[in-house]
N, C-alpha and C positions, 0 to 999 in steps of 0.2 A: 520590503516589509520590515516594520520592526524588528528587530534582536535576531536577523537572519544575516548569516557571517557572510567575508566579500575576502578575498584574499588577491593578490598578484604574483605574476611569475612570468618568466622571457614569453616574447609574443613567439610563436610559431611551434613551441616547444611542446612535442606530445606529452598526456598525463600515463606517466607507468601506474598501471595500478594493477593489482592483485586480489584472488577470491578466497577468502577464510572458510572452510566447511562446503560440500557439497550436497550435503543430505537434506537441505531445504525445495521443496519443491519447485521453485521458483531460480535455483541455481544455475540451469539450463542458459534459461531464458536471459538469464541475469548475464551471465558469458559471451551469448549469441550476440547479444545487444554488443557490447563494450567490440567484440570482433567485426561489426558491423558499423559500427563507428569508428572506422581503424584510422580516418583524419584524425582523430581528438586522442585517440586511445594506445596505450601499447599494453598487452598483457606481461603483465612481468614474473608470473606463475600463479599455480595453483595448490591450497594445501589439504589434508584432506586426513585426518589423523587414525582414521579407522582405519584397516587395511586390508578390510573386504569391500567396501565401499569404495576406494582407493582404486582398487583393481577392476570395479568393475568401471566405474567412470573413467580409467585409462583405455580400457577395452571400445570407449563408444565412442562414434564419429568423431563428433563435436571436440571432445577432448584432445583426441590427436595431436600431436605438437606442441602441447604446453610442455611448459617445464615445473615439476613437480617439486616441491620443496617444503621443510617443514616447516609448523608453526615459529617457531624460532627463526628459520631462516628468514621468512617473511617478515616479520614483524621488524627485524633486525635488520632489512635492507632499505639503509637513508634514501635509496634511490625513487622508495615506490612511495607516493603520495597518497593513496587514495584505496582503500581495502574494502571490498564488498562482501560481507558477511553473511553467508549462504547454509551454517549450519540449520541442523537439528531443532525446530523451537524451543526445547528445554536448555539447549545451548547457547543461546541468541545472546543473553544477556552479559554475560561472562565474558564473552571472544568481543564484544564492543567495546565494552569498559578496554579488554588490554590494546587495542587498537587505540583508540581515543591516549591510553596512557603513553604507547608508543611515538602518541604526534602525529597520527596522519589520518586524515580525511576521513568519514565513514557513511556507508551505505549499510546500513542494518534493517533484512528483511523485518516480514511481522510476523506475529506481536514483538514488538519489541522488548518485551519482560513480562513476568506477571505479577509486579510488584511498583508502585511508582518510582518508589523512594531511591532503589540503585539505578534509575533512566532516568529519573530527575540531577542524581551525583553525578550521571554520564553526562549528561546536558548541559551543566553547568563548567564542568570538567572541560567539555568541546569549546565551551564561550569562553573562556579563560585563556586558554589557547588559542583562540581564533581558527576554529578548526568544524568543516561543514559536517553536519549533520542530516542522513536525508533517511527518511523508514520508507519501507519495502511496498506503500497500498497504491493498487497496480490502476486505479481508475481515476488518478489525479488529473490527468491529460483528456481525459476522454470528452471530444467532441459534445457530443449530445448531450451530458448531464452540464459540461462546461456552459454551453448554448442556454437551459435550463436555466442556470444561474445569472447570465446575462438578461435573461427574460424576466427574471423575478428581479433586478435591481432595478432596469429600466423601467419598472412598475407596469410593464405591459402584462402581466398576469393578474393584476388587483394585487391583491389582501391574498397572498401567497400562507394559507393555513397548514399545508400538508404534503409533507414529502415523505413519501413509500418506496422500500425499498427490499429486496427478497436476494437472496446470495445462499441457495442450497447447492449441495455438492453428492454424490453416490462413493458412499467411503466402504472398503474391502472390509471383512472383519478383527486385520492386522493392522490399519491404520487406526484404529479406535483407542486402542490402549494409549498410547502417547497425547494422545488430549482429554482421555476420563479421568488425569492428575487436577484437572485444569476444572472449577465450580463451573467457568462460564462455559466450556462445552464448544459447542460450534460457533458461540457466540465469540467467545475470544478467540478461536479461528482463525473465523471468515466474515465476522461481523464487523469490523475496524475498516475494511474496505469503502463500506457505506458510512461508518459511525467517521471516518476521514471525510467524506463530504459535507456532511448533516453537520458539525463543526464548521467548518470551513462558512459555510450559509449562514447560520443562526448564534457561533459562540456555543456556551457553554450553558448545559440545559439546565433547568433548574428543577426541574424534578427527573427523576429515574427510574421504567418499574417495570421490572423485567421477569420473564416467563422461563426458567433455563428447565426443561420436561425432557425426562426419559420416558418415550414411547415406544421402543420398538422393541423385539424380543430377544435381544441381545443381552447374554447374561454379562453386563459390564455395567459400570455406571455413568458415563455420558450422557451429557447434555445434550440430548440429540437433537431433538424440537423445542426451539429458542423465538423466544419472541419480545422486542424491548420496546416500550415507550417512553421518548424524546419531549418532555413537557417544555414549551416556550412559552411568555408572556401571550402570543396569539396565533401560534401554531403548534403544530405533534410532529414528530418523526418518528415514523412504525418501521422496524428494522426486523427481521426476520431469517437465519439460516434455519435448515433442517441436514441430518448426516446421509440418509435415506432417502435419493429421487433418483429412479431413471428417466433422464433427459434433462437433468439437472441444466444444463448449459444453457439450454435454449430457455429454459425458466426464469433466469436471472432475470429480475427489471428493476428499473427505475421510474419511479413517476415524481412530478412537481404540480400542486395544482392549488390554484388559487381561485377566486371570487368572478378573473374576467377571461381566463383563458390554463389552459395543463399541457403539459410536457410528459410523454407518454416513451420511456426504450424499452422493447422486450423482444429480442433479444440482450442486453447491454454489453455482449459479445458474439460475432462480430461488431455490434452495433452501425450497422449499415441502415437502418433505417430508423427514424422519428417519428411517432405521431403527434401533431400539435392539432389542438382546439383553440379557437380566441372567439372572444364575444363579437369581436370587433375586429377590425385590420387596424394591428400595430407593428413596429416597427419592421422586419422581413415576412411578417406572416399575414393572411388571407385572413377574413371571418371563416369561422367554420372549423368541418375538421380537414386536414392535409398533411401530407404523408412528404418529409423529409430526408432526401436519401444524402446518406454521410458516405464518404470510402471507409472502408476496416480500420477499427482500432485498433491498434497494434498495440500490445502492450510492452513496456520498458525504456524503446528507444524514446520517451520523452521526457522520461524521468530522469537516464543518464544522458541526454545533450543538455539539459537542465544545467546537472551537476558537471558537464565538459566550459560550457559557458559562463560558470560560474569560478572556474579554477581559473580557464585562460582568459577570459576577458573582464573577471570580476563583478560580473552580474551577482547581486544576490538571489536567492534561491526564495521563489515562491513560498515556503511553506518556512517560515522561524524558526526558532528553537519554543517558544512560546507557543505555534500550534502542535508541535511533535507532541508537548509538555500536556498539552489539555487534549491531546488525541488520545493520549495515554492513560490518564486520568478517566475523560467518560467510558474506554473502553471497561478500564475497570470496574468503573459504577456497572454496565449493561452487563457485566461479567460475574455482579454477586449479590 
């Protein structure tokens, strides 16, 4: 894809890389992956600057046998290539840029900032250096919406008008404060997940009009019930988080739905099953409706063999610096 980096380096040679912050929710996972990839991968430590957080991430399985080292130390070892940025949201921004300054590689969970202008300096900063760029939305991979997407290009769906998409979460009343800084709420969240595909399909919307509503009785001011519309030349994209659902998981869906046939995930985690409608029998599909069964989405390992494939064999990476650039952008339009 355009203005998405390619680099080389010895053929056989593992990528040492290293994890910045562990207070992202997604740092677990983000670890498990890279250890689970241990052909591609070598962990070369972990940092972790709090040090109650520090201790407690020492104390848990997963952690065991890293070797623990500080922000300096990290950053300052020519050895590691590639740094996966796992803080705190409101940290995010900051620990990329000194990564990127450092010269190596970066994996930056989401949101990536809540601001364009310093992810835009960090973007261009990476292209300068010829240095990969990959942000943290965990459904880039995922079979069924990808599937989705092949259906609406191959025109077997018609005149594809509307993609629906819902990503609510059941949040403690101590996780709330650290996103009621935030106008978008849940939407800057959890909404870039979706607002990463709806991009990906259509480009860049050309209208925006977003719902960010405090409903629930929580004396704070979060965005708790968010709701955005996605205006294209001949379609909508309804995108949707709420902070408050039990059974949130199983609620998440995805739909695509056009004039001659939709694309139906809900669950979209596991995402083990499909449902397709077609007018007609096109290309793998029946007329009618029919039930598609996928294996589990696993989330991460496809996003870092992505990025293993792209250091050791020079593949470039699916996703540019030009879409990270305008994922960032509408999330902030849905975001105010």
């Amino acid at each position: 894809m355009a203005g998405a980096a390619t680099v080389s380096r010895p053929a056989g040679k593992k990528i040492r890389a290293a994890m910045l912050g562990t207070g992202h929710s997604h740092a677990g996972g983000k670890l498990k992956a890279m250890l689970d990839l241990h052909d591609y991968f070598e962990v070369a430590g972990v940092s972790e600057p709090d040090a109650a957080l520090r201790a407690q991430r020492q104390s848990a399985a997963l952690y065991q046998g890293q070797r623990w080292l500080s922000e300096e130390e990290l950053l300052g070892d020519a050895s590691v290539e590639l740094v996966v940025v796992e803080t705190a949201v409101p940290d995010l921004p900051a620990a990329g840029r000194k990564v990127i300054a450092a010269g190596k590689h970066l994996h930056l969970d989401k949101p990536p900032s809540h601001e364009l202008a310093p992810f835009r300096e960090l973007i261009e900063e990476a292209r300068r250096k010829k240095l990969l760029v990959q942000t943290g939305y965990i459904w880039r991979r995922h079979q069924g919406i990808n599937a989705a997407f092949e259906a609406a290009r191959q025109g077997w769906l018609g005149q594809v008008y509307l993609l629906r998409g819902t990503i609510n979460t059941d949040l403690e009343t101590g996780a709330r404060a650290p996103l009621a800084r935030y106008r978008g709420g849940m939407m800057f969240e959890l909404g870039g997940h979706l607002i990463d595909r709806v991009v990906e399909l259509w480009g860049r919307p050309r209208e925006v009009r977003s719902w960010l509503r405090h409903d629930t009785g929580y004396a704070d001011q979060l965005a708790d019930n968010t709701l955005v519309v996605f205006e294209y030349e001949r379609s909508l994209a309804v995108v949707s988080s709420a902070a408050r659902m039990p059974g949130h998981t199983a609620h998440r869906s995805f739909e695509l739905i056009g004039t001659d046939g939709a694309m139906v995930i809900q669950p979209i985690e596991p995402g083990t099953r499909m449902r397709v409608s077609m007018r007609e029998a096109r290309g793998p599909y029946k007329a009618g409706w029919q039930e598609i069964q996928m294996p589990e989405q696993t989330r991460y390992i496809g996003d870092f063999r992505a990025l293993a494939l792209a250091l050791v064999d020079g593949q470039p990476l699916k996703h540019s610096y030009e879409h990270e650039l305008l994922v960032q952008e509408t999330l902030l339009r849905a975001s105010s």
